[in-house]
C-alpha positions as a printed Julia matrix, in Angstrom:
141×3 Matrix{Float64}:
 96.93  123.86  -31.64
 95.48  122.24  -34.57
 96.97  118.5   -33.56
 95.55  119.36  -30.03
 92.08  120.05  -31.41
 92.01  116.91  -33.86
 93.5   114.77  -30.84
 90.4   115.89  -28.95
 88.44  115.57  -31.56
 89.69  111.63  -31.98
 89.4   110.89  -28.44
 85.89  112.21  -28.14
 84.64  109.89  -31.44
 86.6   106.89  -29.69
 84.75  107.65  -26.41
 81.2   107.57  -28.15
 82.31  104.27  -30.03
 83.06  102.37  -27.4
 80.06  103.89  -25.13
 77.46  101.11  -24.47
 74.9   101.9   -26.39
 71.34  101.32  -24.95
 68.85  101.1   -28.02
 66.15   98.78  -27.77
 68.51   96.11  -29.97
 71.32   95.98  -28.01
 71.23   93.82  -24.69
 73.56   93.76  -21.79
 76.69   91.83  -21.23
 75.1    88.53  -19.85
 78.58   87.92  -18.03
 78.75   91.36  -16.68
 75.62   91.07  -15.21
 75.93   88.28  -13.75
 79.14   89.65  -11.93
 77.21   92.63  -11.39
 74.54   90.63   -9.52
 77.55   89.96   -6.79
 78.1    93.26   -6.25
 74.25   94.59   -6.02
 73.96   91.26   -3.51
 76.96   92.3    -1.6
 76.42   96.53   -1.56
 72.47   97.35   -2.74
 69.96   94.89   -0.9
 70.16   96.3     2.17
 68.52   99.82    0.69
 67.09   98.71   -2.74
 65.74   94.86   -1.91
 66.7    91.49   -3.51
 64.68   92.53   -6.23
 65.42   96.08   -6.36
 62.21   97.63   -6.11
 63.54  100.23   -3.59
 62.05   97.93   -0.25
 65.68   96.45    1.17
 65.16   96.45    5.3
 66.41   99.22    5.51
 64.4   101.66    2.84
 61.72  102.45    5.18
 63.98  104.41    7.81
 65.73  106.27    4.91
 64.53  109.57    3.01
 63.5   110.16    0.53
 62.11  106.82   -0.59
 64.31  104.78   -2.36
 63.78  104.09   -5.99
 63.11  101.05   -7.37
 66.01  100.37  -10.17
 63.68   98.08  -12.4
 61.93  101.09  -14.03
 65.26  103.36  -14.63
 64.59  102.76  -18.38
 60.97  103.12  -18.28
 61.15  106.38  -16.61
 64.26  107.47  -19.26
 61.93  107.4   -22.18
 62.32  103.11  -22.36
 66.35  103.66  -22.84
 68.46  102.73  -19.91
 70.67  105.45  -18.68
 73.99  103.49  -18.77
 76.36  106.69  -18.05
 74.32  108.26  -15.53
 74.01  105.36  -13.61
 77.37  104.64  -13.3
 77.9   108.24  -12.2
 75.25  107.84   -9.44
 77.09  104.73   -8.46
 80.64  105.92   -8.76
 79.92  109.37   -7.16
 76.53  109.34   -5.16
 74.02  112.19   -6.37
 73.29  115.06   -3.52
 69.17  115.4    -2.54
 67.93  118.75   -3.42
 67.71  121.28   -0.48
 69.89  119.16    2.1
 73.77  119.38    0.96
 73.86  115.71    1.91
 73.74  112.37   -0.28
 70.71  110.87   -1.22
 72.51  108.23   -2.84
 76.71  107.1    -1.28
 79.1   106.76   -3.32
 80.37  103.33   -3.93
 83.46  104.09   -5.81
 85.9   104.37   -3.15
 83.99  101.44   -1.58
 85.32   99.12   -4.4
 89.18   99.82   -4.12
 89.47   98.31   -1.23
 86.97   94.73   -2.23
 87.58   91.54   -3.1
 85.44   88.97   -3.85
 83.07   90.93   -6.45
 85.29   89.66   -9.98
 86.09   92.9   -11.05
 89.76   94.32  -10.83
 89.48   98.1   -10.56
 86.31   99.31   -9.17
 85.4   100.97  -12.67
 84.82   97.37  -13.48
 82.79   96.86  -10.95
 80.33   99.68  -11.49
 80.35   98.59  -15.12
 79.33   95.24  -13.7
 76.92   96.75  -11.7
 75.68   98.8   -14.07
 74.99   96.0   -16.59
 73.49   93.9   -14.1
 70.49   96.97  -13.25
 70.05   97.12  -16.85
 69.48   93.39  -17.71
 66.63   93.73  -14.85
 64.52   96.41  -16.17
 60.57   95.6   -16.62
 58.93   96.99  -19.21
 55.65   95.53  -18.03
 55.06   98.55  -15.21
 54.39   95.87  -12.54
């Protein structure tokens, strides 16, 4: 029990370590999101827009609005929610009061791509992930 409880202990510490962090000092992976870009090109601007401000051609017939992903860290206190988006992305998130997705999930979506430079589709929601992040405005505009 007590090797159990350190393991878990060990693996939890090794999980926050290798984390991304998202302080104000550390940047994202310029080559992830740059891969990333490939797969937002590819699965996003149709819904979220070329420059993801939530106006892709087809965000006007959908409900609720769709969010503009340039503010996510403006609207998290100025720190980029790295883990929760990739949990949006991986999983979809379900609207309130309708039992359906507001958001798909992509995560099944990426097992069977090519052409989007990531091997496993964690990679590419990593990818994708870093690529949102290295787009945020700060400016509110």
């Amino acid at each position: 029990m007590r090797i159990a409880r350190r393991r878990s202990a060990s693996l939890a510490l090794a999980g926050a370590l290798l984390a991304p962090a998202v302080g104000a000092d550390v940047k994202p992976d310029a080559g992830a999101a740059a891969r990333g870009r490939l797969v937002y090109v590819r699965y996003c601007v149709s819904c979220h827009g070329s420059e993801a401000r939530g106006d892709g051609p087809l965000a006007q017939d959908l409900k609720p609005p769709v969010p503009d992903l340039t503010t996510l860290a403006s609207r998290h206190s100025g720190q980029f929610p790295f883990e929760r988006v990739e949990r949006v992305i991986e999983l979809g998130e379900p609207m309130r009061g309708h039992g359906t997705s507001e958001m798909p999930a992509w995560g099944e979506a990426f097992k069977r791509t090519k052409g989007i430079e990531a091997p496993t589709p964690k990679q590419a929601i990593r990818n994708l992930t870093q690529y949102l992040w290295s787009i945020q405005r700060t400016d509110g505009k």
